[in-house]
N, C-alpha and C positions, 0 to 999 in steps of 0.2 A: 388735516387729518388724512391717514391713508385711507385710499380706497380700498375697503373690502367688501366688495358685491362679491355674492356665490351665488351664480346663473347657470345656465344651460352652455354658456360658451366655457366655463371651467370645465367642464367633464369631460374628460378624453379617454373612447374606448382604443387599444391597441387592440391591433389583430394579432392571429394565432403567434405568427412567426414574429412581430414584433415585439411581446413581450419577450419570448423564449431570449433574444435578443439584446433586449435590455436587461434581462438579468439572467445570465444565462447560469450562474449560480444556485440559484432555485431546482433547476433543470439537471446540471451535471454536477453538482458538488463544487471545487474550482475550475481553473482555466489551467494554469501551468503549461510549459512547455515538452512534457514527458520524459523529466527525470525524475518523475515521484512516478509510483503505480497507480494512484488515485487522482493524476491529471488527466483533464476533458477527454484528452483525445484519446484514453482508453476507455472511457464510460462511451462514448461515440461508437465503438467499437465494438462494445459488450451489448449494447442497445440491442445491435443490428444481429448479434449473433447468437441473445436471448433468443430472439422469433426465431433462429434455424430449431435451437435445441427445445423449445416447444412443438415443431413440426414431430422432431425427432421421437420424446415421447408418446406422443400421438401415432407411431407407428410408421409415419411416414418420410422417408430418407434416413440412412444411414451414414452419408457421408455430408461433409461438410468443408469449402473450400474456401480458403483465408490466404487472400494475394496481399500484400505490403511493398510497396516501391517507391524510396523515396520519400512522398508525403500522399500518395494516392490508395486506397484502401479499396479491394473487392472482394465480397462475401457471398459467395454462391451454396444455396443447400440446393435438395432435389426432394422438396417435400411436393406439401399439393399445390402449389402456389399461390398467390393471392388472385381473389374471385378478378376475372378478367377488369370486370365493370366497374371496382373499386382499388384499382391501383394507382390512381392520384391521391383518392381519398382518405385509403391507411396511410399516407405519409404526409400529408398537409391537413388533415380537418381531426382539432381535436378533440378527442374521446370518441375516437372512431377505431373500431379494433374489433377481432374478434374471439377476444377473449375476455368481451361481458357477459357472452353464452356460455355458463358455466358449466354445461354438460359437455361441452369442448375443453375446457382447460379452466377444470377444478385447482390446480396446483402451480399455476404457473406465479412467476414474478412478475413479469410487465402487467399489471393488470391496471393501472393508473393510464391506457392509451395517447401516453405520451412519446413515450421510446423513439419510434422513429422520425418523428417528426421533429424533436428538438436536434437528431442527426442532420435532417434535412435542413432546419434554420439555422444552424452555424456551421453549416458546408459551401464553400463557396463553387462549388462541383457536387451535385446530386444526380443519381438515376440509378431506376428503379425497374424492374422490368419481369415479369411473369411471365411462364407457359405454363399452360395446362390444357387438358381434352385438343393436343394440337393447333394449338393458336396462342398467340402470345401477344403481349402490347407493353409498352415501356415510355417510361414521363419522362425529362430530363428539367432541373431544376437549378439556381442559382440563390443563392441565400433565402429558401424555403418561397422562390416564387418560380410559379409555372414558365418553363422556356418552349417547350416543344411534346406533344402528347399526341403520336400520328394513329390511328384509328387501331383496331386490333385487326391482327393478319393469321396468313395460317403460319403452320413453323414445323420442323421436322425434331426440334431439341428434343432434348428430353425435361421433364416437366419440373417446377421447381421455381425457387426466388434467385435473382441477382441483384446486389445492388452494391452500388460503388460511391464511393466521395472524396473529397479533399476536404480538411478542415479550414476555416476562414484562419488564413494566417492574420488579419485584422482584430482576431477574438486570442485565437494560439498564436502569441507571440515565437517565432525562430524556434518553433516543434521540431521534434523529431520525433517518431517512435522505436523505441528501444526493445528489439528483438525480447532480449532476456524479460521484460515484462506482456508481453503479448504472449513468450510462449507460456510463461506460469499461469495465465488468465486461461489460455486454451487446455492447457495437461488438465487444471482444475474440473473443467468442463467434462474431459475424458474418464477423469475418476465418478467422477459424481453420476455419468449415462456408459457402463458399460456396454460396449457393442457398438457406442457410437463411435468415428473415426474423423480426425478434423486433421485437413490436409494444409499444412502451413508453408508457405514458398516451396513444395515437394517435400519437405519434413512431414510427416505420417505420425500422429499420436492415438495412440489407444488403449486402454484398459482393460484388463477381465477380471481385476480384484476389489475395484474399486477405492474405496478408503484406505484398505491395506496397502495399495500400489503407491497410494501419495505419502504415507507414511516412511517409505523405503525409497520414496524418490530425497526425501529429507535428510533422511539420517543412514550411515550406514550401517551392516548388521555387526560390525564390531562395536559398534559402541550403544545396542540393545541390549539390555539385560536380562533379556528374555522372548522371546519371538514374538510379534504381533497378535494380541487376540481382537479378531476380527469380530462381530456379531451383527445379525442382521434382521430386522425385524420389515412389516408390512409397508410403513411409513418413521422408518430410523434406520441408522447404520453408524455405527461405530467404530473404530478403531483403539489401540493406543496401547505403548509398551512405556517402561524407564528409561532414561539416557544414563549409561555409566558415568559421563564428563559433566552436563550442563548442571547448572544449581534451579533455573527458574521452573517454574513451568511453561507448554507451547501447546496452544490449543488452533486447531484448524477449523471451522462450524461454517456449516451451513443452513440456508433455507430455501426449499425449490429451487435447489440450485445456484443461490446466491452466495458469495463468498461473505460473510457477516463478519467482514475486521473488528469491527468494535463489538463480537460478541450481540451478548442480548438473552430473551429469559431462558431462550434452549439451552447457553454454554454457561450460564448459573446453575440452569439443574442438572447440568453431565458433572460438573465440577461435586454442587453439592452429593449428586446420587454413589460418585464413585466414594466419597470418603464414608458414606451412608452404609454402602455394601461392605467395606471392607471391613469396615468395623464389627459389623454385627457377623461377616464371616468367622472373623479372629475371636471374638467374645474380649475386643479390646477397648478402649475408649480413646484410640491416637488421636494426636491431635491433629487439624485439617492439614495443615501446613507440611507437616510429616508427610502424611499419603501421597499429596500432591507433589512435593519435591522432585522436580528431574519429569516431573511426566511429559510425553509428547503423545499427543493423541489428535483427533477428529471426530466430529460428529457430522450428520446432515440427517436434518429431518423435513420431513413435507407436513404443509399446513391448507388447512382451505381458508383463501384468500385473506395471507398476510399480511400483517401491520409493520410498518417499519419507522425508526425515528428520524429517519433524515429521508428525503428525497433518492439519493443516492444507494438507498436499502443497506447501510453498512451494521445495523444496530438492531434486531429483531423486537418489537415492543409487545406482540402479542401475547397472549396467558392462554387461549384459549388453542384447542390443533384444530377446531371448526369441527361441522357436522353435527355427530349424538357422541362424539369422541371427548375423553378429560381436559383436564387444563394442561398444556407443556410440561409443566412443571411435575406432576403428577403423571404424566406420559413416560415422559423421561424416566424419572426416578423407576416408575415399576419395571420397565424395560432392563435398564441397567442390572438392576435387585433381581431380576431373575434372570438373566442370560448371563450376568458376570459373576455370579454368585457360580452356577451350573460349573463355569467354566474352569472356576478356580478348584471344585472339588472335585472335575475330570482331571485338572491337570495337577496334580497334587508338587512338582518342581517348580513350575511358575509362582503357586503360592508360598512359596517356602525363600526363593530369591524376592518377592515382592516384602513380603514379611522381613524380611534381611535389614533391604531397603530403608523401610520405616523407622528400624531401629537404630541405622545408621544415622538418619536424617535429624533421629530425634536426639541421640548424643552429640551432633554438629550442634542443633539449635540451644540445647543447654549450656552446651561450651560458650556458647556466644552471647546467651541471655544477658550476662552483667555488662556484657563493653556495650550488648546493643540500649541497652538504657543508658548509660552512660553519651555514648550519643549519639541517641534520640534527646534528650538531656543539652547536650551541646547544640544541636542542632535548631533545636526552639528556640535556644538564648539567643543563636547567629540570625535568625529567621526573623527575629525582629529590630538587628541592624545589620541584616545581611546585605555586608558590602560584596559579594561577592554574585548578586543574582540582581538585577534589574529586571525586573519581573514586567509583562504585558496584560491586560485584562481580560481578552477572552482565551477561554483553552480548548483544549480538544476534548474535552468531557460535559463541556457545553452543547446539550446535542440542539440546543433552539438556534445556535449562532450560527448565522448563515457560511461565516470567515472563518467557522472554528478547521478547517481543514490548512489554513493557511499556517497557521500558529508556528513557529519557529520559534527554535532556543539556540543562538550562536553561545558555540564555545568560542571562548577567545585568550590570545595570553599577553601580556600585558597592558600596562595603563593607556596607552597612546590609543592603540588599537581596538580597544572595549571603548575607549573615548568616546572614537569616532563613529564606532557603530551604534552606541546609544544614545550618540545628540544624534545622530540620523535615520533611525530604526521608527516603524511605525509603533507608537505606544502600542496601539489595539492588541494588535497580533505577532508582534516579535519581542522578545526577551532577550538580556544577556548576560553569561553566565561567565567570569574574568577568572582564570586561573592565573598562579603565581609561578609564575617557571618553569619548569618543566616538573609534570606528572610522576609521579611514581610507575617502574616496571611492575606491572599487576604478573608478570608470566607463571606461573606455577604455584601463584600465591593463594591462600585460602581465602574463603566468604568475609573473614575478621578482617582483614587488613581495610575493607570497604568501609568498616566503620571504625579502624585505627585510624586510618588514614582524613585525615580533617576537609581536605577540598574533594576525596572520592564520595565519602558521607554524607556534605552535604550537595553533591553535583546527583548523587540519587535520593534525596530528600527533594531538592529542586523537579525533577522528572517526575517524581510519585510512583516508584515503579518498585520497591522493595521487595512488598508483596505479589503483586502480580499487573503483566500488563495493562492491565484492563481499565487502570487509573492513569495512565500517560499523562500530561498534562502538555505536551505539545505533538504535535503530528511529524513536524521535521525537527532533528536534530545535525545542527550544520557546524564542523570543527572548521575554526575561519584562523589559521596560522599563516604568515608567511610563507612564500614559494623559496625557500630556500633549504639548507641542513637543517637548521634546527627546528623551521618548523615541519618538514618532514619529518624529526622525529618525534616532535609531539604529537604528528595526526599517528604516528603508528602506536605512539603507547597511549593512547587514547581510542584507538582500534584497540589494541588488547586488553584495555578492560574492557568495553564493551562484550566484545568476544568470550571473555573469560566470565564474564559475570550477568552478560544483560544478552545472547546470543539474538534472540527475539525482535529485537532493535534490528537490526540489521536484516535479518529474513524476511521478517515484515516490510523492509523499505522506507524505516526511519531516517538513516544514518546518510549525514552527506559532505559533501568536502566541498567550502565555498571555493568557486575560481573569481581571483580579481584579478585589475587588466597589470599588466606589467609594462605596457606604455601607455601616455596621453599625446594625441596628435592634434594639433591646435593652428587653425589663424584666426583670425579675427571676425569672419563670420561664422565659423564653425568648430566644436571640439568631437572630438572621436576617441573611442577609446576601446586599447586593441590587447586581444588575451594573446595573440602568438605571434611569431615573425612574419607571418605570412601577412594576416591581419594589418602588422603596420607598414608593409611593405606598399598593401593597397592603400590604406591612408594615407602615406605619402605621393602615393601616383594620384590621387582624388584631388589636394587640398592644395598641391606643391607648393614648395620652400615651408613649409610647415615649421613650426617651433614643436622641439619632441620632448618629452620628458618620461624619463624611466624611474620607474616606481621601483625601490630597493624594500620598501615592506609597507603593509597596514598603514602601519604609526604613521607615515607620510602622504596618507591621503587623506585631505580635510574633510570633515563631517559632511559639505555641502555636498563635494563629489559623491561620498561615499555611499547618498544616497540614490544613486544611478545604480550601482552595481545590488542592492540587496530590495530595491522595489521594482515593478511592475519589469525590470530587463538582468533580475539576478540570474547566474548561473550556476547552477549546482550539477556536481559527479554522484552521483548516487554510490556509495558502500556497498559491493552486492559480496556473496560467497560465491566459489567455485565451487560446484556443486561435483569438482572430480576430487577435493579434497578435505577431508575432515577435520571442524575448528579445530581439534587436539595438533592434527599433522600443519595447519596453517601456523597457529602459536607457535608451533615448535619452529618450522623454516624462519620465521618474523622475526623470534625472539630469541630460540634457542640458543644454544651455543654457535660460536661465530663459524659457522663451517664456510668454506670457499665458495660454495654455491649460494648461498643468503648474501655476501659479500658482492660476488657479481654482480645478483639480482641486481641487489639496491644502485650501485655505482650505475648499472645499466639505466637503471629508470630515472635515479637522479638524473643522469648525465640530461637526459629529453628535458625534463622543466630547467634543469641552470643552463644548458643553451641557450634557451630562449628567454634566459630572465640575461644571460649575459651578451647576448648579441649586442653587434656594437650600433651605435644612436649616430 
């Protein structure tokens, strides 16, 4: 029989940093390499530059400095800085912080006294360093253990935090931080604290409108429908106009500051308050759906001492705004109901193009009503021998799943290909979604064709995204075609529908292009496997006389390999926009008509991947 004695020798306490360690999930949400927005090593980041924009509040520093080089990160503000005598202990002893004294920071986010300290245990470079009242002292640390902490001195700085690290490339597999999400993480920061100023590699951002200014950094004003109404209340701040192009709605929310991806009870009651007010403006009974059509707005509201559903504060759970103040939900709504109401009967043209809107939206959704039953109809019958979706178990609307951020849905086309990624895909957290040939061109097409169309129908059946983001059901969306013609042009008309119908995806940092390798470099003790020439050029100086083999698509990489590229060592291109040009003007170059400039493009950019898929072996 086995032994099962349960003694005093089973019980094993980890210390601070060792837990953080072993699950460092808990702590940062995933790990990723920083092609998603929501990998470690921008929460590491955010951690460290919550406590400037707390100082900030608090009245103390105005500027804020964000160094990135390479893989070393420095974040200097010029607040009061940390008390001389506990600057090892806000970064290594947890629940150490001082923002338990709520008379200092009623409203902040970090309030769980974790923040820099899970920086500190999955850095493998930490330091730490204050001045204030002319003296300063500074720790330096190695995977959250003390290395060097020399007495406090005097100093001539000027007064404030610094603090620097490098992420444990042992934890961050082959990281990078990717500008374009650090600067979206920093502008956010500027809209949300006007007057604050955060100095990014010498890039300078700052704000003086706030919500409005993030608004117009998104969209441009040709494709408003009518100018920003801005509204500002004690503890809330609103934004939000029409998009003349997009079909979905796009909401931005916040909480103290926090960027709230997954929403939560604030951007349920901006949603419900808005169709609340306009209704009883009009004396109409529109339906939700109608009002909200095309909207692009933002919220942020402050709370005393928020709840959130995940670790990573992506999902607001609270009801209550704290103090002798209402529930959220009734915060909201009265706010809305009286400052959007005001504003509609000051602006008597704004209400007249919104009213427009509505009635446009609502003869769209009746035109559509019989095909979208029809299927919705098809789609349940496919859903339950839907060969087309190999579905995963957990998703991203799972907020207790520790993995739910992992969750991926590869698109893929055909059978060889979907094959191999679904004997090798992890059940848990990846899905796959098998199209039949090439996609249909969505370019200039209407909302119906999404559910004419039998693989577009049920490829947003599969997502849950009809109605509104907010139901996603995977966090990454990864189009895994061939490096070659064809399946570049599946990833681009699979970009335009996106683009044309799901915008959201892609802004958010859903949207990703898997890269697999285009050779295998092999001897007998070792295999390698290499995405560019350069790449196999060092495998072959590594392994010499090697046996080479070049990957002509998917279909020919077996299940067992395939599991290398899409676990623990996938790489993904993130989908981003250029923010100098409008979806409408993008679709049009993509798809439009074949002008000689769209023709270049592509031969140009094809010509970089078939070189390298064609170099010689």
């Amino acid at each position: 029989m086995a032994d099962t004695k349960y003694t005093e020798d089973n019980i094993r306490s980890l210390d601070w940093k060792e837990h953080i360690r072993m699950r460092p999930g808990m702590y940062i949400g995933k790990l990723g390499d920083g092609s998603s927005p929501d990998d470690g090593i921008y929460i590491l980041l955010k951690e460290v530059i919550d406590n400037c924009i707390d100082e900030f509040v608090m009245g103390a520093g105005k500027t804020i400095e964000v160094r990135i080089k390479d893989k070393e990160v420095r974040v200097r503000d010029y607040g009061r800085g940390i008390p001389l005598g506990k600057v090892v202990d806000v970064v290594s002893k947890m629940n150490t912080g001082g923002k338990y004294d709520t008379r200092a920071f009623k409203k902040s986010v970090g309030l769980n006294g974790v923040g820099t300290k899970a920086v500190n245990a999955l850095s493998a470079f930490f330091k730490v360093e204050s001045v204030r009242e002319g003296k300063h002292k500074w720790a330096e640390f190695s995977l959250g253990e003390l290395k060097n902490s020399p007495d406090i001195e005097e100093s001539g700085k000027r007064k404030g935090t610094r603090i620097e690290f490098i992420p444990d490339e042992a934890i961050f597999k082959n990281f990078k931080y990717r500008n374009e999400y650090v600067e979206k993480m920093l502008k956010n920061y500027v809209y949300l604290n006007p007057g604050l100023t955060i100095d990014f590699n010498g890039e300078k951002f700052k704000s003086e409108n706030g919500l409005k200014d993030l608004l117009e950094d998104k969209m441009s004003k040709e494709d408003m429908l009518y100018p920003i109404i801005h509204l500002k209340g004690e503890d809330i701040e609103v934004a939000l106009t029409h998009s003349k192009t997009q079909y979905s709605e796009e909401y931005h929310s916040f909480v103290n500051g926090q960027n709230t991806t997954q929403g939560g009870t604030h951007q349920s009651a901006f949603r419900e308050a808005i169709v609340k007010t306009i209704r009883e403006f009009y004396g109409k009974n529109y339906d939700s759906s109608d009002v909200r059509k095309s909207i692009v707005s933002a919220i942020s509201i402050k709370v005393m001492e928020p709840v959130f559903e995940s670790q990573t504060k992506t999902k607001l759970g609270s009801t209550d705004m704290g103090g002798d103040l209402p529930t959220v939900r009734t915060y909201v709504n009265d706010f809305v109901k009286t400052y959007l109401d005001n504003y509609l009967h000051k602006n008597p043209g704004v209400a007249e193009a919104i009213q427009k809107k509505i009635i446009q939206a609502e003869r769209e959704r009746k035109d559509l009503k019989g095909i979208r039953k029809l299927a919705r109809d098809r789609a349940k019958k496919a859903s339950l021998h839907n060969k087309k979706l190999r579905d995963c178990r957990v998703h991203l609307g799972d907020m207790k799943k520790e993995r739910r951020l992992e969750t991926t849905l590869f698109i893929t086309e055909g059978d060889s290909a979907s094959g191999s990624i679904t004997k090798s895909r992890d059940v848990n957290t990846q899905a796959v979604f098998s199209l039949r040939g090439k996609p249909l061109n969505s370019y200039n097409m209407s909302k119906k064709i999404v559910y004419e169309n039998e693989e577009f129908n049920l490829l947003q059946a599969a997502l849950n995204i009809e109605d509104s983001m907010e139901d996603l059901r995977y966090n990454n969306i990864v189009i895994a075609t061939d490096a070659d013609v064809d399946g570049m042009h599946i990833r681009l008309l699979l970009i335009t529908f996106f683009l044309q119908f799901f915008p959201e995806l892609i802004k958010q940092g859903h949207l990703y292009i898997l890269q697999t390798p285009l050779f295998r470099v092999r001897n007998k003790k070792e295999t390698i496997y290499c995405y560019s020439e350069e790449e196999r050029r060092n495998a072959i100086e590594k392994l010499k006389k090697p046996e080479i083999t070049r990957f002509k698509g998917l279909g020919e990489i077996s299940p067992d390999e395939f599991q290398h590229f899409i676990g623990d060592n996938i790489r993904l291109d993130p989908v981003m926009l250029d923010k100098a040009m409008s979806i409408d003007e993008l679709l049009k170059f993509y798809m439009g008509k074949n002008t000689p400039d769209r023709q270049e493009f592509i031969i140009e950019n094809l010509k970089v991947e078939l070189d390298e898929v064609e170099a010689t072996v």
